[in-house]
LUMBAMI-53355 format. One record per residue (C-alpha): residue number from 1; residue in one letter; x, y, z. Coordinates in Angstrom, 2 decimals. Example, Ala and Ser with C-alpha at 12.3 -4.5 7.8 and 13.67 -1.06 7.14 Angstrom:
! residues 2
<site resi="1" resn="A" X="12.30" Y="-4.50" Z="7.80"/>
<site resi="2" resn="S" X="13.67" Y="-1.06" Z="7.14"/>
***
This chain:
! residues 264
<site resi="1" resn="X" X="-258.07" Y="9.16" Z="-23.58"/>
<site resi="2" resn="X" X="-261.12" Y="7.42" Z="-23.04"/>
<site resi="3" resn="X" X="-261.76" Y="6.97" Z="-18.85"/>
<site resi="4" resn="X" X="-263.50" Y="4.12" Z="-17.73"/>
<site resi="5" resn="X" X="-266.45" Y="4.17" Z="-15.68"/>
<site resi="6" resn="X" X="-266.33" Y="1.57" Z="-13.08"/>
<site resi="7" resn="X" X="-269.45" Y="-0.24" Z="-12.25"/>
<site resi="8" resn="X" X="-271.32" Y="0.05" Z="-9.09"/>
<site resi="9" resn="X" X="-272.52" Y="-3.04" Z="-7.42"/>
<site resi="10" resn="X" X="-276.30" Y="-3.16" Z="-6.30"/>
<site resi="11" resn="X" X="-278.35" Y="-5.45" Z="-4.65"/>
<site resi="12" resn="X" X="-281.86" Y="-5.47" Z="-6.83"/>
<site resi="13" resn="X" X="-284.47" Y="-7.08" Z="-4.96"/>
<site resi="14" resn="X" X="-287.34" Y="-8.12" Z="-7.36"/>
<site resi="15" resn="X" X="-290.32" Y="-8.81" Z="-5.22"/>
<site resi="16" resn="X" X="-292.98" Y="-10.71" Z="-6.74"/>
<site resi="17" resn="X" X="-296.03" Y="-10.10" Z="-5.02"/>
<site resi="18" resn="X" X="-297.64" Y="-12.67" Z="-2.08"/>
<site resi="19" resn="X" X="-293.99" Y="-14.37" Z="-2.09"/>
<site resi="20" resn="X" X="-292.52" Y="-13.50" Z="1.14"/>
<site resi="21" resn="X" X="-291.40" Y="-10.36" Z="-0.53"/>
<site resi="22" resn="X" X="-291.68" Y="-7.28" Z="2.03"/>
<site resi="23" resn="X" X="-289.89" Y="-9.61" Z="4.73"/>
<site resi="24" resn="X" X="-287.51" Y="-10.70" Z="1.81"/>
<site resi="25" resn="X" X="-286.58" Y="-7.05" Z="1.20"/>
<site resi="26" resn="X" X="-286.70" Y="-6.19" Z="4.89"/>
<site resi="27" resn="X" X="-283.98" Y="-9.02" Z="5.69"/>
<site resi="28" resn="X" X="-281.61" Y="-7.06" Z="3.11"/>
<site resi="29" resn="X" X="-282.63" Y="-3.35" Z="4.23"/>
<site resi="30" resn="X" X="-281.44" Y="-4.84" Z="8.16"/>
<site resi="31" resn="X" X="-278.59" Y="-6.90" Z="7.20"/>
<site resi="32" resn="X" X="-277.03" Y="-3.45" Z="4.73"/>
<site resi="33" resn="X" X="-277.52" Y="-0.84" Z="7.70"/>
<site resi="34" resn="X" X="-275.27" Y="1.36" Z="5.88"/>
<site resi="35" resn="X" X="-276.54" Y="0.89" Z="2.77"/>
<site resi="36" resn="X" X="-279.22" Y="3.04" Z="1.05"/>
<site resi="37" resn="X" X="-282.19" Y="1.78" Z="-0.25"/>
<site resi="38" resn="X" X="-284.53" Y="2.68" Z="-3.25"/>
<site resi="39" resn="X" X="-287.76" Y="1.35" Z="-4.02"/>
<site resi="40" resn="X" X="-289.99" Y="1.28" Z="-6.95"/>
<site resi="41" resn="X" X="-293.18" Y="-0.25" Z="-7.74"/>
<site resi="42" resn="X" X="-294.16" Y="0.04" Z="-11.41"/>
<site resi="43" resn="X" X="-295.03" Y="-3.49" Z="-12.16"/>
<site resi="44" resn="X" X="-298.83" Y="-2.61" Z="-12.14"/>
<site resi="45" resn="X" X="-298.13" Y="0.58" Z="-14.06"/>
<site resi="46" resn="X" X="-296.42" Y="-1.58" Z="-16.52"/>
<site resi="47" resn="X" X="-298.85" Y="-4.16" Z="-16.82"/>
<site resi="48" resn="X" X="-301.97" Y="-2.28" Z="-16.30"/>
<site resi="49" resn="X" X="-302.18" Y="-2.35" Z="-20.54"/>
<site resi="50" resn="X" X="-300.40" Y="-5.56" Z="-20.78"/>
<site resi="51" resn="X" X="-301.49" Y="-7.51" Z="-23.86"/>
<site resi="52" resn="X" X="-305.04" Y="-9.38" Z="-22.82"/>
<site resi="53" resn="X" X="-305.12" Y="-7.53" Z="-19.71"/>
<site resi="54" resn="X" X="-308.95" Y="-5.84" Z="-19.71"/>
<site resi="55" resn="X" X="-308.60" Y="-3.28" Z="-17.04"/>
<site resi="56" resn="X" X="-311.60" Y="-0.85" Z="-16.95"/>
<site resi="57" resn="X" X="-310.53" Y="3.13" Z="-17.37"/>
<site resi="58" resn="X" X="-311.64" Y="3.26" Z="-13.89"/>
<site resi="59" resn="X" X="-309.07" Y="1.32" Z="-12.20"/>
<site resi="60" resn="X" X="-306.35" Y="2.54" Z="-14.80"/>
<site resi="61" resn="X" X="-307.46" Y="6.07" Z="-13.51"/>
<site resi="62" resn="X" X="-307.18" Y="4.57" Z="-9.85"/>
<site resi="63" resn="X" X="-303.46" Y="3.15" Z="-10.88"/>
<site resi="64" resn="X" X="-301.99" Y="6.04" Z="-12.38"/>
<site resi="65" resn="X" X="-303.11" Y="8.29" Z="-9.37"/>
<site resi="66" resn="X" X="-301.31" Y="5.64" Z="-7.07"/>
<site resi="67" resn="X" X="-298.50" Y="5.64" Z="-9.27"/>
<site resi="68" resn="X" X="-298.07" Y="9.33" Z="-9.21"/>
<site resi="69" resn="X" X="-298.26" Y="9.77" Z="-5.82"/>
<site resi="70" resn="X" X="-295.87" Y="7.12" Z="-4.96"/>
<site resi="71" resn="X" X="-292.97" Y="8.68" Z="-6.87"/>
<site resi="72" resn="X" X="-293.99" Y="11.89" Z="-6.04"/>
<site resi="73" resn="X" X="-293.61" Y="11.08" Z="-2.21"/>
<site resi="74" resn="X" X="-290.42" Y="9.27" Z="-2.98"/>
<site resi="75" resn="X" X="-288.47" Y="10.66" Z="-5.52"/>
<site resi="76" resn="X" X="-290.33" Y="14.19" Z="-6.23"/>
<site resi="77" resn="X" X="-291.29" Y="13.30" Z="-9.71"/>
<site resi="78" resn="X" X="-294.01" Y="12.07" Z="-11.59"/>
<site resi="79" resn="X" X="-292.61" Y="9.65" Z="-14.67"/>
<site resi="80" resn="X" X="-290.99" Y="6.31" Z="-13.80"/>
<site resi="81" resn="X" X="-288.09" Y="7.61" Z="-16.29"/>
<site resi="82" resn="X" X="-286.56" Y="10.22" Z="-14.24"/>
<site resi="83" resn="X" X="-287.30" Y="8.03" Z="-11.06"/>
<site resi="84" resn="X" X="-285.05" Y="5.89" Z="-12.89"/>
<site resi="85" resn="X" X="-282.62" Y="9.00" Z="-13.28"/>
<site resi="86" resn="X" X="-282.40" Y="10.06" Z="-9.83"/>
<site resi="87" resn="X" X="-281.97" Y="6.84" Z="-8.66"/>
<site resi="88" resn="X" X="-278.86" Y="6.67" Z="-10.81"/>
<site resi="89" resn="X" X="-277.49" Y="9.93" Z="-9.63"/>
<site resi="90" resn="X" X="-277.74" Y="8.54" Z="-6.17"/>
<site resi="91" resn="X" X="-276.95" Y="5.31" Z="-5.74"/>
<site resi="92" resn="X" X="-273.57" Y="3.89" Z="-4.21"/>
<site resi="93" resn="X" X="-272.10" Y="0.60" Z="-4.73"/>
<site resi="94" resn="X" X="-273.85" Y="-1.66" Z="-2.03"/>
<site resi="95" resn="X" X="-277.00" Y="-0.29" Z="-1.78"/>
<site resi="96" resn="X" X="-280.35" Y="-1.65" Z="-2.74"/>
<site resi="97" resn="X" X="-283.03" Y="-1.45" Z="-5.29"/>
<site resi="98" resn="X" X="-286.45" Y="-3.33" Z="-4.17"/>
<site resi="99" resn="X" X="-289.69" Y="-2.90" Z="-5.24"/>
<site resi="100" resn="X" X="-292.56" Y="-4.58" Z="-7.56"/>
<site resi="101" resn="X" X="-290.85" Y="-4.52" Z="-10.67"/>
<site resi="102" resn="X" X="-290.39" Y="-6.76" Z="-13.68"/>
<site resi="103" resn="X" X="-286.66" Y="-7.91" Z="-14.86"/>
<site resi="104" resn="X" X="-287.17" Y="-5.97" Z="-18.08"/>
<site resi="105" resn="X" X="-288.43" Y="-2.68" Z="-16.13"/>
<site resi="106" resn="X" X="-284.95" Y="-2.05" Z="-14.62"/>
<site resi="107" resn="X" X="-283.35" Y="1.21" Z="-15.93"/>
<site resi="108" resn="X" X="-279.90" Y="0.93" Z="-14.03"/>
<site resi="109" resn="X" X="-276.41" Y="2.50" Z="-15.57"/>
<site resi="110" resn="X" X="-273.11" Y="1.25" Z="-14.78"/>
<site resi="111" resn="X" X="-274.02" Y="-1.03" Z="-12.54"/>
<site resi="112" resn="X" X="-273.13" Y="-4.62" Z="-11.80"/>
<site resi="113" resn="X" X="-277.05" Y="-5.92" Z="-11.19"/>
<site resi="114" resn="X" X="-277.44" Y="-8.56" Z="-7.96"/>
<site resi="115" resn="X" X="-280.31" Y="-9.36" Z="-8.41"/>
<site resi="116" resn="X" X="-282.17" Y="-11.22" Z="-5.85"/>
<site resi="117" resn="X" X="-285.77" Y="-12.76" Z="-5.59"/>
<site resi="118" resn="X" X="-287.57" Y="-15.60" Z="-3.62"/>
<site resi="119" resn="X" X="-290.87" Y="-16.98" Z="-5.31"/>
<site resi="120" resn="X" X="-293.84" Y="-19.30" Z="-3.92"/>
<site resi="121" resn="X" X="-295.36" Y="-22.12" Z="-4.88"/>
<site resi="122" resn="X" X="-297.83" Y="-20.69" Z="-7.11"/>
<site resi="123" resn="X" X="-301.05" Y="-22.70" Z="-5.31"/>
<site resi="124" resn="X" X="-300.05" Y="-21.44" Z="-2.03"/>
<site resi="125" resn="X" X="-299.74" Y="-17.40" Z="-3.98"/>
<site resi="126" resn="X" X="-302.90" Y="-17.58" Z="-5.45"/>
<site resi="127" resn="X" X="-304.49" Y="-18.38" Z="-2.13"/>
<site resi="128" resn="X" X="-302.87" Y="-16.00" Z="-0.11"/>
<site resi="129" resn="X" X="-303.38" Y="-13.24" Z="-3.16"/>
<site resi="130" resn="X" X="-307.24" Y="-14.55" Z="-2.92"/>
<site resi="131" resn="X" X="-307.01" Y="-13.97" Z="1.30"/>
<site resi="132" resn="X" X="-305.42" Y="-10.51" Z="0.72"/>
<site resi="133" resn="X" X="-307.68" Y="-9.58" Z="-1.65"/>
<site resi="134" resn="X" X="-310.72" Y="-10.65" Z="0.14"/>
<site resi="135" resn="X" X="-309.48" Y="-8.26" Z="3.29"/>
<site resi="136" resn="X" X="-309.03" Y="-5.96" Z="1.06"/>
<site resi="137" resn="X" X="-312.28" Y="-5.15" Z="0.15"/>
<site resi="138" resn="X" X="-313.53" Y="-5.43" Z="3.00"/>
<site resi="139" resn="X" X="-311.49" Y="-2.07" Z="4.35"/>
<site resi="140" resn="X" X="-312.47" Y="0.03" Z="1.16"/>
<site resi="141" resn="X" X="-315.01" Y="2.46" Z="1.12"/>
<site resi="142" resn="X" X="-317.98" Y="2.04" Z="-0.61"/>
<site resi="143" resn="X" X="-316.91" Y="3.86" Z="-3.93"/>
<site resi="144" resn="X" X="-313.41" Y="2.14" Z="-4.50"/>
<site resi="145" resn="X" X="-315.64" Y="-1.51" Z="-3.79"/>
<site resi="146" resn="X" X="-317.84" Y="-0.27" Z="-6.22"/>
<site resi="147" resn="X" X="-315.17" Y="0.15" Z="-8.98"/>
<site resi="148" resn="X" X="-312.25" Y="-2.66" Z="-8.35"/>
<site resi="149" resn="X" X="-313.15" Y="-5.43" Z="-9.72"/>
<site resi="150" resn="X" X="-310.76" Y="-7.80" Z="-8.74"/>
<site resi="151" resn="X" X="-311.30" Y="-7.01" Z="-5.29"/>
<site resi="152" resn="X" X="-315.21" Y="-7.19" Z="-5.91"/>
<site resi="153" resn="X" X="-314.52" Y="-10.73" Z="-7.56"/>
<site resi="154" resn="X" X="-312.61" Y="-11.97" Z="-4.55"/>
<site resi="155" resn="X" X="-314.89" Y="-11.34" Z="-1.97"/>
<site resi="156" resn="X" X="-318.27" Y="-12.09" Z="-4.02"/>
<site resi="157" resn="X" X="-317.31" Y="-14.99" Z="-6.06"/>
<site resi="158" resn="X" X="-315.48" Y="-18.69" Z="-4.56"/>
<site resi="159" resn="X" X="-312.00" Y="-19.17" Z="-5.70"/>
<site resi="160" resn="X" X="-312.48" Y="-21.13" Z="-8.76"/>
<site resi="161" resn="X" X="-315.38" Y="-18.03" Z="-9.69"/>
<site resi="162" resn="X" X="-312.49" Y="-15.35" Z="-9.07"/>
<site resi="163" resn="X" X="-309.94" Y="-17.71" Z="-11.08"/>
<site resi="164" resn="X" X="-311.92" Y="-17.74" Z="-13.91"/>
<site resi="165" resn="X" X="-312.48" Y="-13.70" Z="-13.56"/>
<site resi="166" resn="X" X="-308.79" Y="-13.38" Z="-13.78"/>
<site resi="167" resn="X" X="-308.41" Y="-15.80" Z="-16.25"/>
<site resi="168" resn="X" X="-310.70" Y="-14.07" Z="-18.44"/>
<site resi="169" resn="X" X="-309.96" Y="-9.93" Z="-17.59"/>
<site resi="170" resn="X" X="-306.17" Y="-10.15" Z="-16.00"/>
<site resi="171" resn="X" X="-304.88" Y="-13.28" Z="-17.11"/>
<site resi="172" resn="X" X="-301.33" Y="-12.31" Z="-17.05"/>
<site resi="173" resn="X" X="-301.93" Y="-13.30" Z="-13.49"/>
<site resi="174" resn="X" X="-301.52" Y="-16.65" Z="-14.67"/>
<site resi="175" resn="X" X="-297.75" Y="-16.54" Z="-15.09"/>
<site resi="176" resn="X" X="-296.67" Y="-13.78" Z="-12.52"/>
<site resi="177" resn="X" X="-293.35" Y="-15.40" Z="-11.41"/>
<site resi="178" resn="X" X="-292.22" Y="-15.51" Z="-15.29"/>
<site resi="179" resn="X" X="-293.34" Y="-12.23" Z="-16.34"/>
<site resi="180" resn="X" X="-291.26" Y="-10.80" Z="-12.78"/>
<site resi="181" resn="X" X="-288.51" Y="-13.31" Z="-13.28"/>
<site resi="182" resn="X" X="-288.02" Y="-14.31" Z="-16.63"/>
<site resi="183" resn="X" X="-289.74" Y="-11.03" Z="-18.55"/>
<site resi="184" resn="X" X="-292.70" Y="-10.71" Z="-20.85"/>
<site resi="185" resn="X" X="-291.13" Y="-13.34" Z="-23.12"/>
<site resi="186" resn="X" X="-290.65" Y="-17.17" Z="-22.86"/>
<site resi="187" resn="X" X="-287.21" Y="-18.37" Z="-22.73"/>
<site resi="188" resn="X" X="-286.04" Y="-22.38" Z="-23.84"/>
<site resi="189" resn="X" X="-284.29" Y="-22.98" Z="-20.24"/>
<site resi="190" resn="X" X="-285.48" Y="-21.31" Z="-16.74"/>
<site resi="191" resn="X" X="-282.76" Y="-22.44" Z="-14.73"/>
<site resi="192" resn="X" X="-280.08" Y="-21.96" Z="-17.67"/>
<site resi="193" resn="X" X="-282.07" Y="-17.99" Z="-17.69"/>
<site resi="194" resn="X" X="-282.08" Y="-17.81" Z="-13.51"/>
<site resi="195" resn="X" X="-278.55" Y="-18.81" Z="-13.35"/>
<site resi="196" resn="X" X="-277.02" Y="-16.49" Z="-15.51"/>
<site resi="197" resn="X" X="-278.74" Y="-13.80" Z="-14.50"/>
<site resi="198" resn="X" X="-279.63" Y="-13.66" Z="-10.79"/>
<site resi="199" resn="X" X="-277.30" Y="-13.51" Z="-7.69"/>
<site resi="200" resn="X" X="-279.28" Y="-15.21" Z="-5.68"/>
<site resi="201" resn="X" X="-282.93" Y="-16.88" Z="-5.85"/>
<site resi="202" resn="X" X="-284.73" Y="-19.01" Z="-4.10"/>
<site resi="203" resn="X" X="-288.12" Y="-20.49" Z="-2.61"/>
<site resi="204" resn="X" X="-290.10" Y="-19.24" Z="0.02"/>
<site resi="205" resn="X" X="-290.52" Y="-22.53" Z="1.88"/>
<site resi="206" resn="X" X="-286.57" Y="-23.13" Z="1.94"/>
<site resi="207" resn="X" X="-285.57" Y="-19.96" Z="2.75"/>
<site resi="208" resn="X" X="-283.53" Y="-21.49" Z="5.46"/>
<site resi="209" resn="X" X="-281.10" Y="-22.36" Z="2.42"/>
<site resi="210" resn="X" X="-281.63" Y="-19.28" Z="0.56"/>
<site resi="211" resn="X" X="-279.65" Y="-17.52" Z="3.46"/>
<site resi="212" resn="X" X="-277.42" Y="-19.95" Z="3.94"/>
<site resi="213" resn="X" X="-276.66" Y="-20.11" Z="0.08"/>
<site resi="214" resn="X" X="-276.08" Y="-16.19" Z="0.42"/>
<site resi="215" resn="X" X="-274.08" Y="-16.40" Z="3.48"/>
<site resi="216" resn="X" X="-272.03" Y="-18.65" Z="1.62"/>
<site resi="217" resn="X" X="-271.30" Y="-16.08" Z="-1.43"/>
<site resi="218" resn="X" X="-270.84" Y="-12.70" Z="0.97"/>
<site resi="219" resn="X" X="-270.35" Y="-13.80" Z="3.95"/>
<site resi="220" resn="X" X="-273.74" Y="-11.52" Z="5.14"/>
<site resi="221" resn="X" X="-275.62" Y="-13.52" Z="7.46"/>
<site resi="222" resn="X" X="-279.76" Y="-12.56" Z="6.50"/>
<site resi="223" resn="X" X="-282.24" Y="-12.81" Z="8.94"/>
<site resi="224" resn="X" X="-285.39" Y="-14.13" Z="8.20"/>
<site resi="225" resn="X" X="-288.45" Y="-11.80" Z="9.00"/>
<site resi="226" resn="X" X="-292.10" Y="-12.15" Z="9.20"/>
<site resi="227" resn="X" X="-293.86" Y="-9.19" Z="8.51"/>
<site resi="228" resn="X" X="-297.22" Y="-8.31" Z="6.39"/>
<site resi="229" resn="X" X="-298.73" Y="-11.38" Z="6.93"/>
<site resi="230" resn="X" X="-302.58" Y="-11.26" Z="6.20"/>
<site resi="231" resn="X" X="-304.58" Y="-12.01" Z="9.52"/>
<site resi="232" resn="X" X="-308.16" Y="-12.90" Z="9.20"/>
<site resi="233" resn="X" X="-307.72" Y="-15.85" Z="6.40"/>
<site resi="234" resn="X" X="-311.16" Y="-16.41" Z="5.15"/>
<site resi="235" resn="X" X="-309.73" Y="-19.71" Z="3.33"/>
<site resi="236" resn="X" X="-306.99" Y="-22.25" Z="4.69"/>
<site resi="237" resn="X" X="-306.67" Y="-24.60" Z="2.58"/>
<site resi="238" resn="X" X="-307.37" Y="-25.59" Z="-1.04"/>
<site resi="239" resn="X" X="-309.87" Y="-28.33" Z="-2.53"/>
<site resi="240" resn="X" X="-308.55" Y="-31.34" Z="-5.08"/>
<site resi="241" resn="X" X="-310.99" Y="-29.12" Z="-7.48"/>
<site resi="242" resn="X" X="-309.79" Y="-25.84" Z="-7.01"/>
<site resi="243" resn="X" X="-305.76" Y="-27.24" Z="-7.28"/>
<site resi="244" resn="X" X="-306.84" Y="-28.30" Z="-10.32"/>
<site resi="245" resn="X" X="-308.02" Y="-25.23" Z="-11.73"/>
<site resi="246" resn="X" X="-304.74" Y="-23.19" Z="-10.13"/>
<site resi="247" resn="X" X="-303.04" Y="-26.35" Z="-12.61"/>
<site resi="248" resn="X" X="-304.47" Y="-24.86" Z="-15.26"/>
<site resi="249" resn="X" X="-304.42" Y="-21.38" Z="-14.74"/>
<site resi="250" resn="X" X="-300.89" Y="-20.94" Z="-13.55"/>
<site resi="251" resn="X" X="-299.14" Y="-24.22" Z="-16.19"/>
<site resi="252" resn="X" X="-296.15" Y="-21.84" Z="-16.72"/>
<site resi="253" resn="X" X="-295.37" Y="-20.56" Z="-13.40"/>
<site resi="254" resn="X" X="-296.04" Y="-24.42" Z="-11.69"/>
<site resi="255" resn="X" X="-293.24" Y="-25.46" Z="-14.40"/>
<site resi="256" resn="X" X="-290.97" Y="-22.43" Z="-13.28"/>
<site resi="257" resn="X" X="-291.30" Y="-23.04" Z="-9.09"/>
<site resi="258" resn="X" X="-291.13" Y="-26.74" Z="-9.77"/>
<site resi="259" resn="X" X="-287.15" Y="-26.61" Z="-11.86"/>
<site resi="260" resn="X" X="-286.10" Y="-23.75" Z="-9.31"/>
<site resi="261" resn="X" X="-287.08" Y="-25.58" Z="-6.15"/>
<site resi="262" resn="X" X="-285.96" Y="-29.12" Z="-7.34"/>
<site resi="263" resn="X" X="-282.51" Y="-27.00" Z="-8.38"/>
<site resi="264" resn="X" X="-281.86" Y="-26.02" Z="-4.66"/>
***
């Protein structure tokens, strides 16, 4: 006789990165204080060789020591694949899985997947990602300045000059809430794709009814909280020139932010 495995059910927070998402995955860690929580970050390991994606060895070098160290602090163990294992040996119905991970990276058995995001209008992202990067470089030491490149674009060249360095070495940058959300390939409806596959999902400027929406479904009141916000902005506010080139740049993730928010 065949016995059924029943499913655990998990709360999988995928946090796109310069949406809101360390407070978004803070508001769930506080509102489960029983639960336990696991958290992986392999989207730049997964993306690092990305198709178009012309990372120098350097950095790759630079990622895969990060990488390593990460899951060795974490999880004692060195390949995303028996991260993936552990985490499935330990995890209980209720807890949570956050992290920097794409939909398609997720390696969960028997498990009924909640999964969870907020995203960002993608003007407002690539400003704050331009901000962030910008301090960034400014607290390496000289070696690491000398050698990241997208950190040495942001703080050397104006925001259209590090748009079109993306555009031309990391341009899956371009569509970062899709390849997160949606997964490496296109689909014919976003909402149709969002709906049947996340718990919950919403926008960063009406998060107000992205807890109310998930009050509504759990009857878990989240609390909103602020927390790694980048001080020391170096730019406020965006030109009718530079939203243009953002228009161009980031076409599918504009369309994406644009059905979800109008959805809500």
């Amino acid at each position: 006789m065949i016995e059924l495995v029943k499913k655990k059910d998990l709360y999988v927070v995928i946090r796109v990165p310069k949406c809101g998402s360390s407070s978004l995955s803070r508001m769930f860690i506080n509102a489960f204080p029983k639960s336990n929580h696991f958290s992986v970050y392999s989207a730049v390991y997964d993306l690092m060789n990305e198709d178009r994606n012309k990372i120098s060895s350097i950095e790759k070098f630079r990622i895969l020591k990060n990488t390593y160290k990460r899951n060795l602090k974490n999880y004692n163990r060195l390949s995303f694949k028996s991260v993936w294992e552990k985490i499935n040996k330990s995890v209980m119905s209720d807890d949570i899985v956050h992290g920097h991970f794409t939909i398609d990276s997720i390696k969960l058995k028997n498990a009924n997947k909640r999964l969870i995001t907020l995203i960002r209008n993608p003007y407002e992202r690539i400003l704050s990602d331009y901000n962030y990067s910008r301090n960034s470089y400014s607290n390496k030491n000289f070696s690491l300045k000398k050698f990241n490149k997208r950190l040495y674009a942001s703080k050397n060249y104006s925001l259209e000059g590090y748009i079109s360095y993306l555009k031309e070495n990391e341009p899956m940058m371009s569509r970062q809430l899709s390849r997160y959300l949606i997964g490496k390939e296109t689909v014919s409806d976003n909402l149709k794709f969002m709906n049947e596959h996340y718990f919950a999902y919403g926008v960063l400027d009406k998060i107000d009814i992205f807890i109310e929406n998930f009050y509504k479904k759990t009857n878990v009141r989240l609390r909103n909280q602020k927390v790694n916000i980048t001080k020391n902005k170096m730019k406020v506010s965006l030109s009718e020139s530079e939203k243009l080139v953002i228009s161009k740049f980031c076409e599918e993730d504009i369309e994406l932010y644009n059905q979800i928010k109008q959805s809500i």
